[in-house]
N, C-alpha and C positions, 0 to 999 in steps of 0.2 A: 215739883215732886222729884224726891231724892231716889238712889236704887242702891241695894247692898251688893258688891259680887262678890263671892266666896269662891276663893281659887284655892285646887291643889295640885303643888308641881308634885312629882317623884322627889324623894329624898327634903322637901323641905317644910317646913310648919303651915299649917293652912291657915290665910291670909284673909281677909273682911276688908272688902276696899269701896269707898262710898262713892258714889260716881254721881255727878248731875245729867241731865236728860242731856241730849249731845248724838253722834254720831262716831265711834272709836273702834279703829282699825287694832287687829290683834292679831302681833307675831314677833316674828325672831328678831325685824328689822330694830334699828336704833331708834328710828322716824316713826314707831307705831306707839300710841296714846298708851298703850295695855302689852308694855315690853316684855318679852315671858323669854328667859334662857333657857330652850327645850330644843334638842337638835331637832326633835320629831314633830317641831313648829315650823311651818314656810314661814320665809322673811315677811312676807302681808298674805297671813292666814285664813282670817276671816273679819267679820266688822259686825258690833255690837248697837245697835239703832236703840236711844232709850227714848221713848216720849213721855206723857205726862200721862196716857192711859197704856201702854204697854210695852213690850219690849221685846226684838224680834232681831235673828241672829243668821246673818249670809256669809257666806262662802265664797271665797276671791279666789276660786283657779287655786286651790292648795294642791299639794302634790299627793297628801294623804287623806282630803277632806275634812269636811267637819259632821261631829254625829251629835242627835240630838234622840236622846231618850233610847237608844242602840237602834236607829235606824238614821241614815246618810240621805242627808239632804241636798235637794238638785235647786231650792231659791229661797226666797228668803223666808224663813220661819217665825212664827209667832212664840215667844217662849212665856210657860207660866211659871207660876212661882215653885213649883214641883219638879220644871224642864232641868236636867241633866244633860250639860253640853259638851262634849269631849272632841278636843282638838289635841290631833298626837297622843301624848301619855299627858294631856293635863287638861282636868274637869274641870268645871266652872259651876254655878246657879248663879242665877241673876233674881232676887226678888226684891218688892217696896219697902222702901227705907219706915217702919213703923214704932221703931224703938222697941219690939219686941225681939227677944234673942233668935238668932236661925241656925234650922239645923244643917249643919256641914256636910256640903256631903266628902263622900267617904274615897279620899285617896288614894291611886293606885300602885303597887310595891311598888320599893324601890331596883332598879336593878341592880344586882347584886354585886358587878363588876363596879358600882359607882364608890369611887373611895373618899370624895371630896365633894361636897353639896354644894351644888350651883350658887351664884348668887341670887339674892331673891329679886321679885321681878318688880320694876320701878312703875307707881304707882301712877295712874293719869294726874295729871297737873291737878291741884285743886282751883277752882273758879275765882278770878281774884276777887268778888264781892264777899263780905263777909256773913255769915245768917243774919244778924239787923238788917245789911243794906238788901239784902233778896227778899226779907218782907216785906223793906220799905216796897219795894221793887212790884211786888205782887199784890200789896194796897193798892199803888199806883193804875197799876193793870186793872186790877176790880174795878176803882171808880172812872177809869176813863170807860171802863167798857158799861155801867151801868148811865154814864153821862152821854156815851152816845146812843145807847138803846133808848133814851128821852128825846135826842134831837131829831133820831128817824121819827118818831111818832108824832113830833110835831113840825118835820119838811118832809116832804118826800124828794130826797136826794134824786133820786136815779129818774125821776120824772124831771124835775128842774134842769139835770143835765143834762137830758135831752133834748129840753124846751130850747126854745129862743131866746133865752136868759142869757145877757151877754157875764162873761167870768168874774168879771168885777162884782156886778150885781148879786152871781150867784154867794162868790166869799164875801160880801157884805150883807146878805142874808143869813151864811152857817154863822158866821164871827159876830151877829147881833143876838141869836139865836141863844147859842151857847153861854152868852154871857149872862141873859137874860135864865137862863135852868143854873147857871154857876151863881148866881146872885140869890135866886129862892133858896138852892141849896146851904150857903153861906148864913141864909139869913134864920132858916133852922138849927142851926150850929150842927148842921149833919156834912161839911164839911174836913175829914181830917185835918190834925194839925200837921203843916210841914207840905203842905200843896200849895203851889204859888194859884192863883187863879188863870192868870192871863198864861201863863206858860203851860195849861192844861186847855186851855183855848185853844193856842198856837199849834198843840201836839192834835187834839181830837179835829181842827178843820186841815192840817195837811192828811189826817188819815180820812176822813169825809170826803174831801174835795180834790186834791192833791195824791201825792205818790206816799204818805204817810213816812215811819221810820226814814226811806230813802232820799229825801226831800235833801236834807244836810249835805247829806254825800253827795249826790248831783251838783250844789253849788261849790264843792269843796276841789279844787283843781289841782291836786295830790291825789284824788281816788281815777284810777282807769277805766276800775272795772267793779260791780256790785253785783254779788250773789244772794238771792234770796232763797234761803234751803227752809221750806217750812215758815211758821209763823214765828218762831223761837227762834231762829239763829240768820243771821245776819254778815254775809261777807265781806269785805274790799277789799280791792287791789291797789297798794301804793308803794309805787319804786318796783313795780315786779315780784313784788312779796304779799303773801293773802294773809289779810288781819280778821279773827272774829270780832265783830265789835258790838259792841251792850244794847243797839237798838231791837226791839221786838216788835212783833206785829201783837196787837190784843187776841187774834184767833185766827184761824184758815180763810174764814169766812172775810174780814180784813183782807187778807192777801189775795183771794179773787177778786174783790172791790178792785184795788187796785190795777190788777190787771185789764177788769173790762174797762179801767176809766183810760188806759191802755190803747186799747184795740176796736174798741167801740168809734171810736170816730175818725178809723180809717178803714170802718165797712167790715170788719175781721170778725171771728166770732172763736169762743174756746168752751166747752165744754163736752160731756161724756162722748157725743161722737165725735167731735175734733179736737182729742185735748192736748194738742199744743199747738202754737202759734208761731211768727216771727213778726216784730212789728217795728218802729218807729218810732222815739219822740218826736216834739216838734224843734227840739233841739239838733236833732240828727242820729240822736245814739240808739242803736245798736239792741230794741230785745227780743230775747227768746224766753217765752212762760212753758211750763208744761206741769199739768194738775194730775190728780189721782183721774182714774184709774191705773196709768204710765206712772207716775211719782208714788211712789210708798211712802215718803215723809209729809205730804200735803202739794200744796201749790210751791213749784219754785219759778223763780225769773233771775234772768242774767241779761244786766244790761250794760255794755260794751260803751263808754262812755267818749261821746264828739267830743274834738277838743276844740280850746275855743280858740286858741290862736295855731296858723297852720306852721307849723318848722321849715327851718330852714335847713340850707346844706351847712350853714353855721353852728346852727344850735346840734346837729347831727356831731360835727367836728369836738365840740362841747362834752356831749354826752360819753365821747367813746363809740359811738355806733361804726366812723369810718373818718379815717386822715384826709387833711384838706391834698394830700395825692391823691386818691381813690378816687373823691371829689372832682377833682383835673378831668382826668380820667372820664369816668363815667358820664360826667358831662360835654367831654370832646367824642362819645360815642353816641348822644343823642343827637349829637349835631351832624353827624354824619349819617345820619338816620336808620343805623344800626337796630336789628328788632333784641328785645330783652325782655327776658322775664326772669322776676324774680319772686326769690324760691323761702320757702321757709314752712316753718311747723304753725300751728293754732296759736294766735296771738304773739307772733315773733314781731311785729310790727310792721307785715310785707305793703298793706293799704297805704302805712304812713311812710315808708322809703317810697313807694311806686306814686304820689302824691311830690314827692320833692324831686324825683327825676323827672315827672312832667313838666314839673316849673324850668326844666332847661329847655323847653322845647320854644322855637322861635314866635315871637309875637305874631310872624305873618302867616304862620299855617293853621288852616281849618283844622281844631280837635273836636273827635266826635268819645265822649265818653259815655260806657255802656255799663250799669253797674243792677247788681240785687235790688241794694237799697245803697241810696247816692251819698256819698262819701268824699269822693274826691273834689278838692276846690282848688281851682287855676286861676290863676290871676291875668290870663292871654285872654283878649278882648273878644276873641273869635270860634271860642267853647260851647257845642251843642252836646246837652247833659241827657242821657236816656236812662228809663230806669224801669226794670221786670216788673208784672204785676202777676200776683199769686193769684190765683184761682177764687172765684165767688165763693158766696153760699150756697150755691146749686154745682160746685166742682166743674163752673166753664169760667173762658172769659181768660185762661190766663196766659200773658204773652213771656216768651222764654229768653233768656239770656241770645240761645242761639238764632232767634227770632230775629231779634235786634240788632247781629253779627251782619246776619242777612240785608237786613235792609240796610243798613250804615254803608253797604256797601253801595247802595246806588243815593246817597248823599253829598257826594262829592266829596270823602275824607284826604284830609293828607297825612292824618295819625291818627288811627284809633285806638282808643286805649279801655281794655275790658279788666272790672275791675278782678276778677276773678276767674279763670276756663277751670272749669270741675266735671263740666260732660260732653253732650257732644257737639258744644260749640266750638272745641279744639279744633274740628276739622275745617272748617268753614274760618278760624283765624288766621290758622295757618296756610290755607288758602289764599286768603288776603295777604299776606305777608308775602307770599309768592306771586303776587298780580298788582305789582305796582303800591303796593300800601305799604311801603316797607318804613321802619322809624315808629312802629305800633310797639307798645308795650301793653302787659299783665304781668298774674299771679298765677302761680300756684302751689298748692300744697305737697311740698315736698323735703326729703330732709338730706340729701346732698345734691350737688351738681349733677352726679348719671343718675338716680335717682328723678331729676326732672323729666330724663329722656324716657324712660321705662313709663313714669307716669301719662306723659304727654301719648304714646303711644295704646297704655289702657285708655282713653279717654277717646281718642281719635276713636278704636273700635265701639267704644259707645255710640256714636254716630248712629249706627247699624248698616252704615256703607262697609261692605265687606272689601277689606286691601288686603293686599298680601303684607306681609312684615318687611321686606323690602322699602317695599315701594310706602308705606309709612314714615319709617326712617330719613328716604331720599327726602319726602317732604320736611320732617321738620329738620333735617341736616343746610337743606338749602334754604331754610324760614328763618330759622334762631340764628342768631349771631353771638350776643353775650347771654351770660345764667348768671344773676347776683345772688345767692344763699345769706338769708339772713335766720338768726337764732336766738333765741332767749335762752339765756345761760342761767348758771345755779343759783348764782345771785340776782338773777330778778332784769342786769343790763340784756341790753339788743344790741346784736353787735353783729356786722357784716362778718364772716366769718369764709370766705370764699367769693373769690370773680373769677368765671371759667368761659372761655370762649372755646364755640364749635369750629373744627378747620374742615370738614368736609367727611367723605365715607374710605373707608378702608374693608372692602367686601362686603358682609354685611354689617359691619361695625361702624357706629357712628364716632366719628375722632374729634376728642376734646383736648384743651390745656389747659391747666390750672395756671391765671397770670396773678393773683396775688389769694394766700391762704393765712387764716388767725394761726397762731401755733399758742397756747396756753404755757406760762413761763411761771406759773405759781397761785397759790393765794395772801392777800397782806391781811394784818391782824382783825381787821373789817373783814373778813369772810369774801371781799371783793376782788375777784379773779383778775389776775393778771396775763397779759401774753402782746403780741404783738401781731399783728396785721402787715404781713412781709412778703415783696414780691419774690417768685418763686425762679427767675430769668427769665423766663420765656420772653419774648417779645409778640404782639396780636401781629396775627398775620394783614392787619391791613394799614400796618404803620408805616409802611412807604409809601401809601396814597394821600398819608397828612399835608405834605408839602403842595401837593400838587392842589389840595381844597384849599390849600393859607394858612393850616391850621400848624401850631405850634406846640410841641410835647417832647417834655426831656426825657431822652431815651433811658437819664439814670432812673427814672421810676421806677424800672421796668427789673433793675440789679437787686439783688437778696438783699440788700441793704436801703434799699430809696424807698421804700413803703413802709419803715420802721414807723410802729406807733411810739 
């Protein structure tokens, strides 16, 4: 289902723009699907939700809001085909594409001071399918969804997957099944032309039995990351850049299948009163579902894809991420058992750096790692793996990241490494870190080097052990050694962008040094950011005790020139 919007700016001719169902942000920005030249537009004004039965119109933090029908909306609204939507000085209507004419609505004066007519506003992308291939496209949909409304009624799916049916069994029951309804079908010539059979198989048992649409992309080792917004639209992440791509789910009700085949066999459960989740392939990767009533577009799922081979400080060197000095470097401060954490924003890549700095840690030390959901893989022979467990179906039973902190401590660790401190398991690491455990690394969520520090301190008072701010500070001043900041830049790289080492307190000021910073030195005609990764002089305050460990590091790293990328 198609939708017409009828825009009128001040000063310009009113405009008919056909839009397909989708999700399109609308403003001043370059980067908005629905570009409007209107100063009395914020840069990301508001966002146009079309589905396939209605269409409903939110408000992003605009500076002037958005009004609908002359009253100012506080979330998201339902628009009908009569709704009048006014953002700044420019209206909108949004109604169903029916090929009958629509009435305009009515434009507001121009201002009089205007002497020159804006340009007119660039239209959302058209959909690269052309109308044949979206019929083809919605045939397709029709018959897979009435071929599997035949397989449920003659298996019962969701009993079989719960049975003692071993997987094979089960897909050599849907895959006999199917073939056996595709062959009746076939043999009526109620078949359309232009349907392969086996490849209407192949689609209707990964969405029966399997993860459906997503199936592809999970084997595809180019995708990171996969979003599922809705039944309709379909994300991934490859090279750091988000693709919409052409797979669909046949309806909502598809997209919670999927999920419970999900969460169901790790004890979890999703619906109206719990409705979102965090789960697990048995791959390793990484998901989060979350369904209506919380979702306005339907069921979505984002699933954070395990890789299958782990990097190295090589492939790192490869990417751009960090110089085989940094490398030196970093790896001569785990040997010296230096505490680190490194820092960065949502998906900067901080699991997969804090993964390869492990691997420098010595084959003969006890590691004790402590994660959400287990992530990390060492190749040291002598790795006890811990992992949280969320809470029942009765909301008991779940043990906590800082649980774990706890106990690892009377484990006998010589490194503990937590995959992530976000509460107030801070106190109780840094603790450790102060009591003999020191060479422990993590993560955290942060987006510069003092920024770590400010964090690290809201989180400690999460604890609910009341410190003074002081005495905070003194802890993680004399815990943390090195802060690695890493980032995901415009273009999509991860790139170490900062190493700052702590050198102790200055009153109540905790004192740091920047020993090597990215500076950004351009972009080349690939859109792919350029700069260098350059040390700043400082030299770490503990580089006169290298000699006395054995350890060997050329002091020119350390000059504005020896860390050139």
């Amino acid at each position: 289902m198609d939708y017409l919007v009828t825009l009128a700016i001040p000063g310009q001719p009113v405009r008919q723009i056909p839009m397909p169902c989708g999700a399109y942000v609308i403003g001043r920005g370059a980067s908005c699907a629905l570009h409007i030249e209107d100063d009395s537009v914020s840069e990301l004004h508001a966002k146009l939700i079309l589905t396939p039965g209605d269409a409903w119109v939110e408000d992003l933090g605009s500076s002037n809001g958005t009004v609908v029908n002359a009253q100012m909306i506080s979330d998201t609204t339902r628009l009908s085909p009569e709704s009048i939507v006014s953002i700044g000085s420019t209206v909108f209507r949004v109604q169903p594409r029916t090929g009958a004419p629509t009435q305009e609505p009515s434009p507001p004066p121009a201002p009089a001071t205007q002497s020159t007519p804006r340009s007119a506003p660039t239209p959302p992308p058209e959909p690269e399918q052309r109308p044949q291939d979206r019929r083809a496209a919605a045939l397709r949909a029709e018959v897979k969804g009435q071929l599997h409304g035949e397989l449920v009624k003659r298996l019962d799916l969701k009993r079989l997957a719960t049975s003692d049916i071993s997987a094979d069994e089960l897909g050599r029951r849907v895959r006999e099944t199917l073939r056996a309804i595709l062959a009746e079908v076939t043999a009526r010539g109620a078949l359309p032309p232009g349907l392969e059979p086996e490849s209407l198989v192949e689609e209707l048992y990964d969405e029966s039995v399997r993860l459906g649409p997503v199936e592809r992309f999970l084997a595809d080792d180019s995708v990171t990351e996969i979003m599922i917004n809705g039944p309709r639209n379909v994300y991934v992440e490859r090279h750091g850049k988000l693709e919409l791509t052409d797979q669909t789910f046949m309806d909502e009700a598809s997209v919670m299948a999927v999920i419970e085949r999900i969460v169901a066999p790790l004890g979890r459960r999703i619906d109206e009163s719990q409705p979102y989740v965090d789960a697990r392939l048995p791959d390793g990767s990484r998901v989060n579902a979350i369904i209506p009533p919380l979702s306005l577009i339907g069921p979505c799922v984002t699933i954070r894809k395990f890789a299958k081979r782990v990097l190295t400080a090589e492939d790192f060197v490869r990417f751009g991420t960090w110089t085989p000095a940094i490398a030196d470097f970093l790896r001569v401060c785990v040997r010296l058992r230096k505490n680190i954490i490194v820092a960065g924003g949502t998906g900067s890549g901080k699991t997969t750096l804090l993964n390869v700095l492990s691997g420098f840690i010595p084959h003969s030390d006890r590691i004790l790692t402590i994660e959400d959901a287990a992530e990390l893989r060492l190749n040291q022979p002598h790795v006890v793996r811990l992992e949280a467990r969320p809470p029942n179906i009765e909301g008991k039973g779940a043990i906590t990241i800082r649980d774990l902190v706890r106990n690892a401590l009377r484990m006998r660790p010589d490194r503990i490494i937590v995959g992530e401190c976000r509460g107030g398991e801070t106190l109780d690491m840094l603790q450790a870190m102060n009591t003999g455990h020191d060479g422990s690394l993590t993560t955290v969520h942060a987006n510069s080097p003092r920024d770590v520090i400010s964090r690290l301190e809201t989180m400690v008072l999460m604890s609910g052990v009341e410190l003074p701010s002081r005495a905070i500070r003194e802890q993680i001043a004399s815990a943390v050694n090195v802060i690695v900041q890493e980032a995901r830049l415009a273009d999509g790289s991860r790139r170490i962008v900062a190493v700052s080492e702590i050198t102790g307190m200055e009153g109540q000021q905790i004192v740091m040094q920047d020993l090597f910073v990215f500076r950004q030195t351009g972009i080349d005609a690939d859109g792919r950011i350029q700069g260098t990764l350059t040390a700043t002089g400082a030299m770490p305050t503990f580089y006169d005790t290298l000699a006395a460990r054995g350890i060997s590091l050329d002091p020119a790293l350390f000059q504005p020139t020896g860390g050139a990328l």
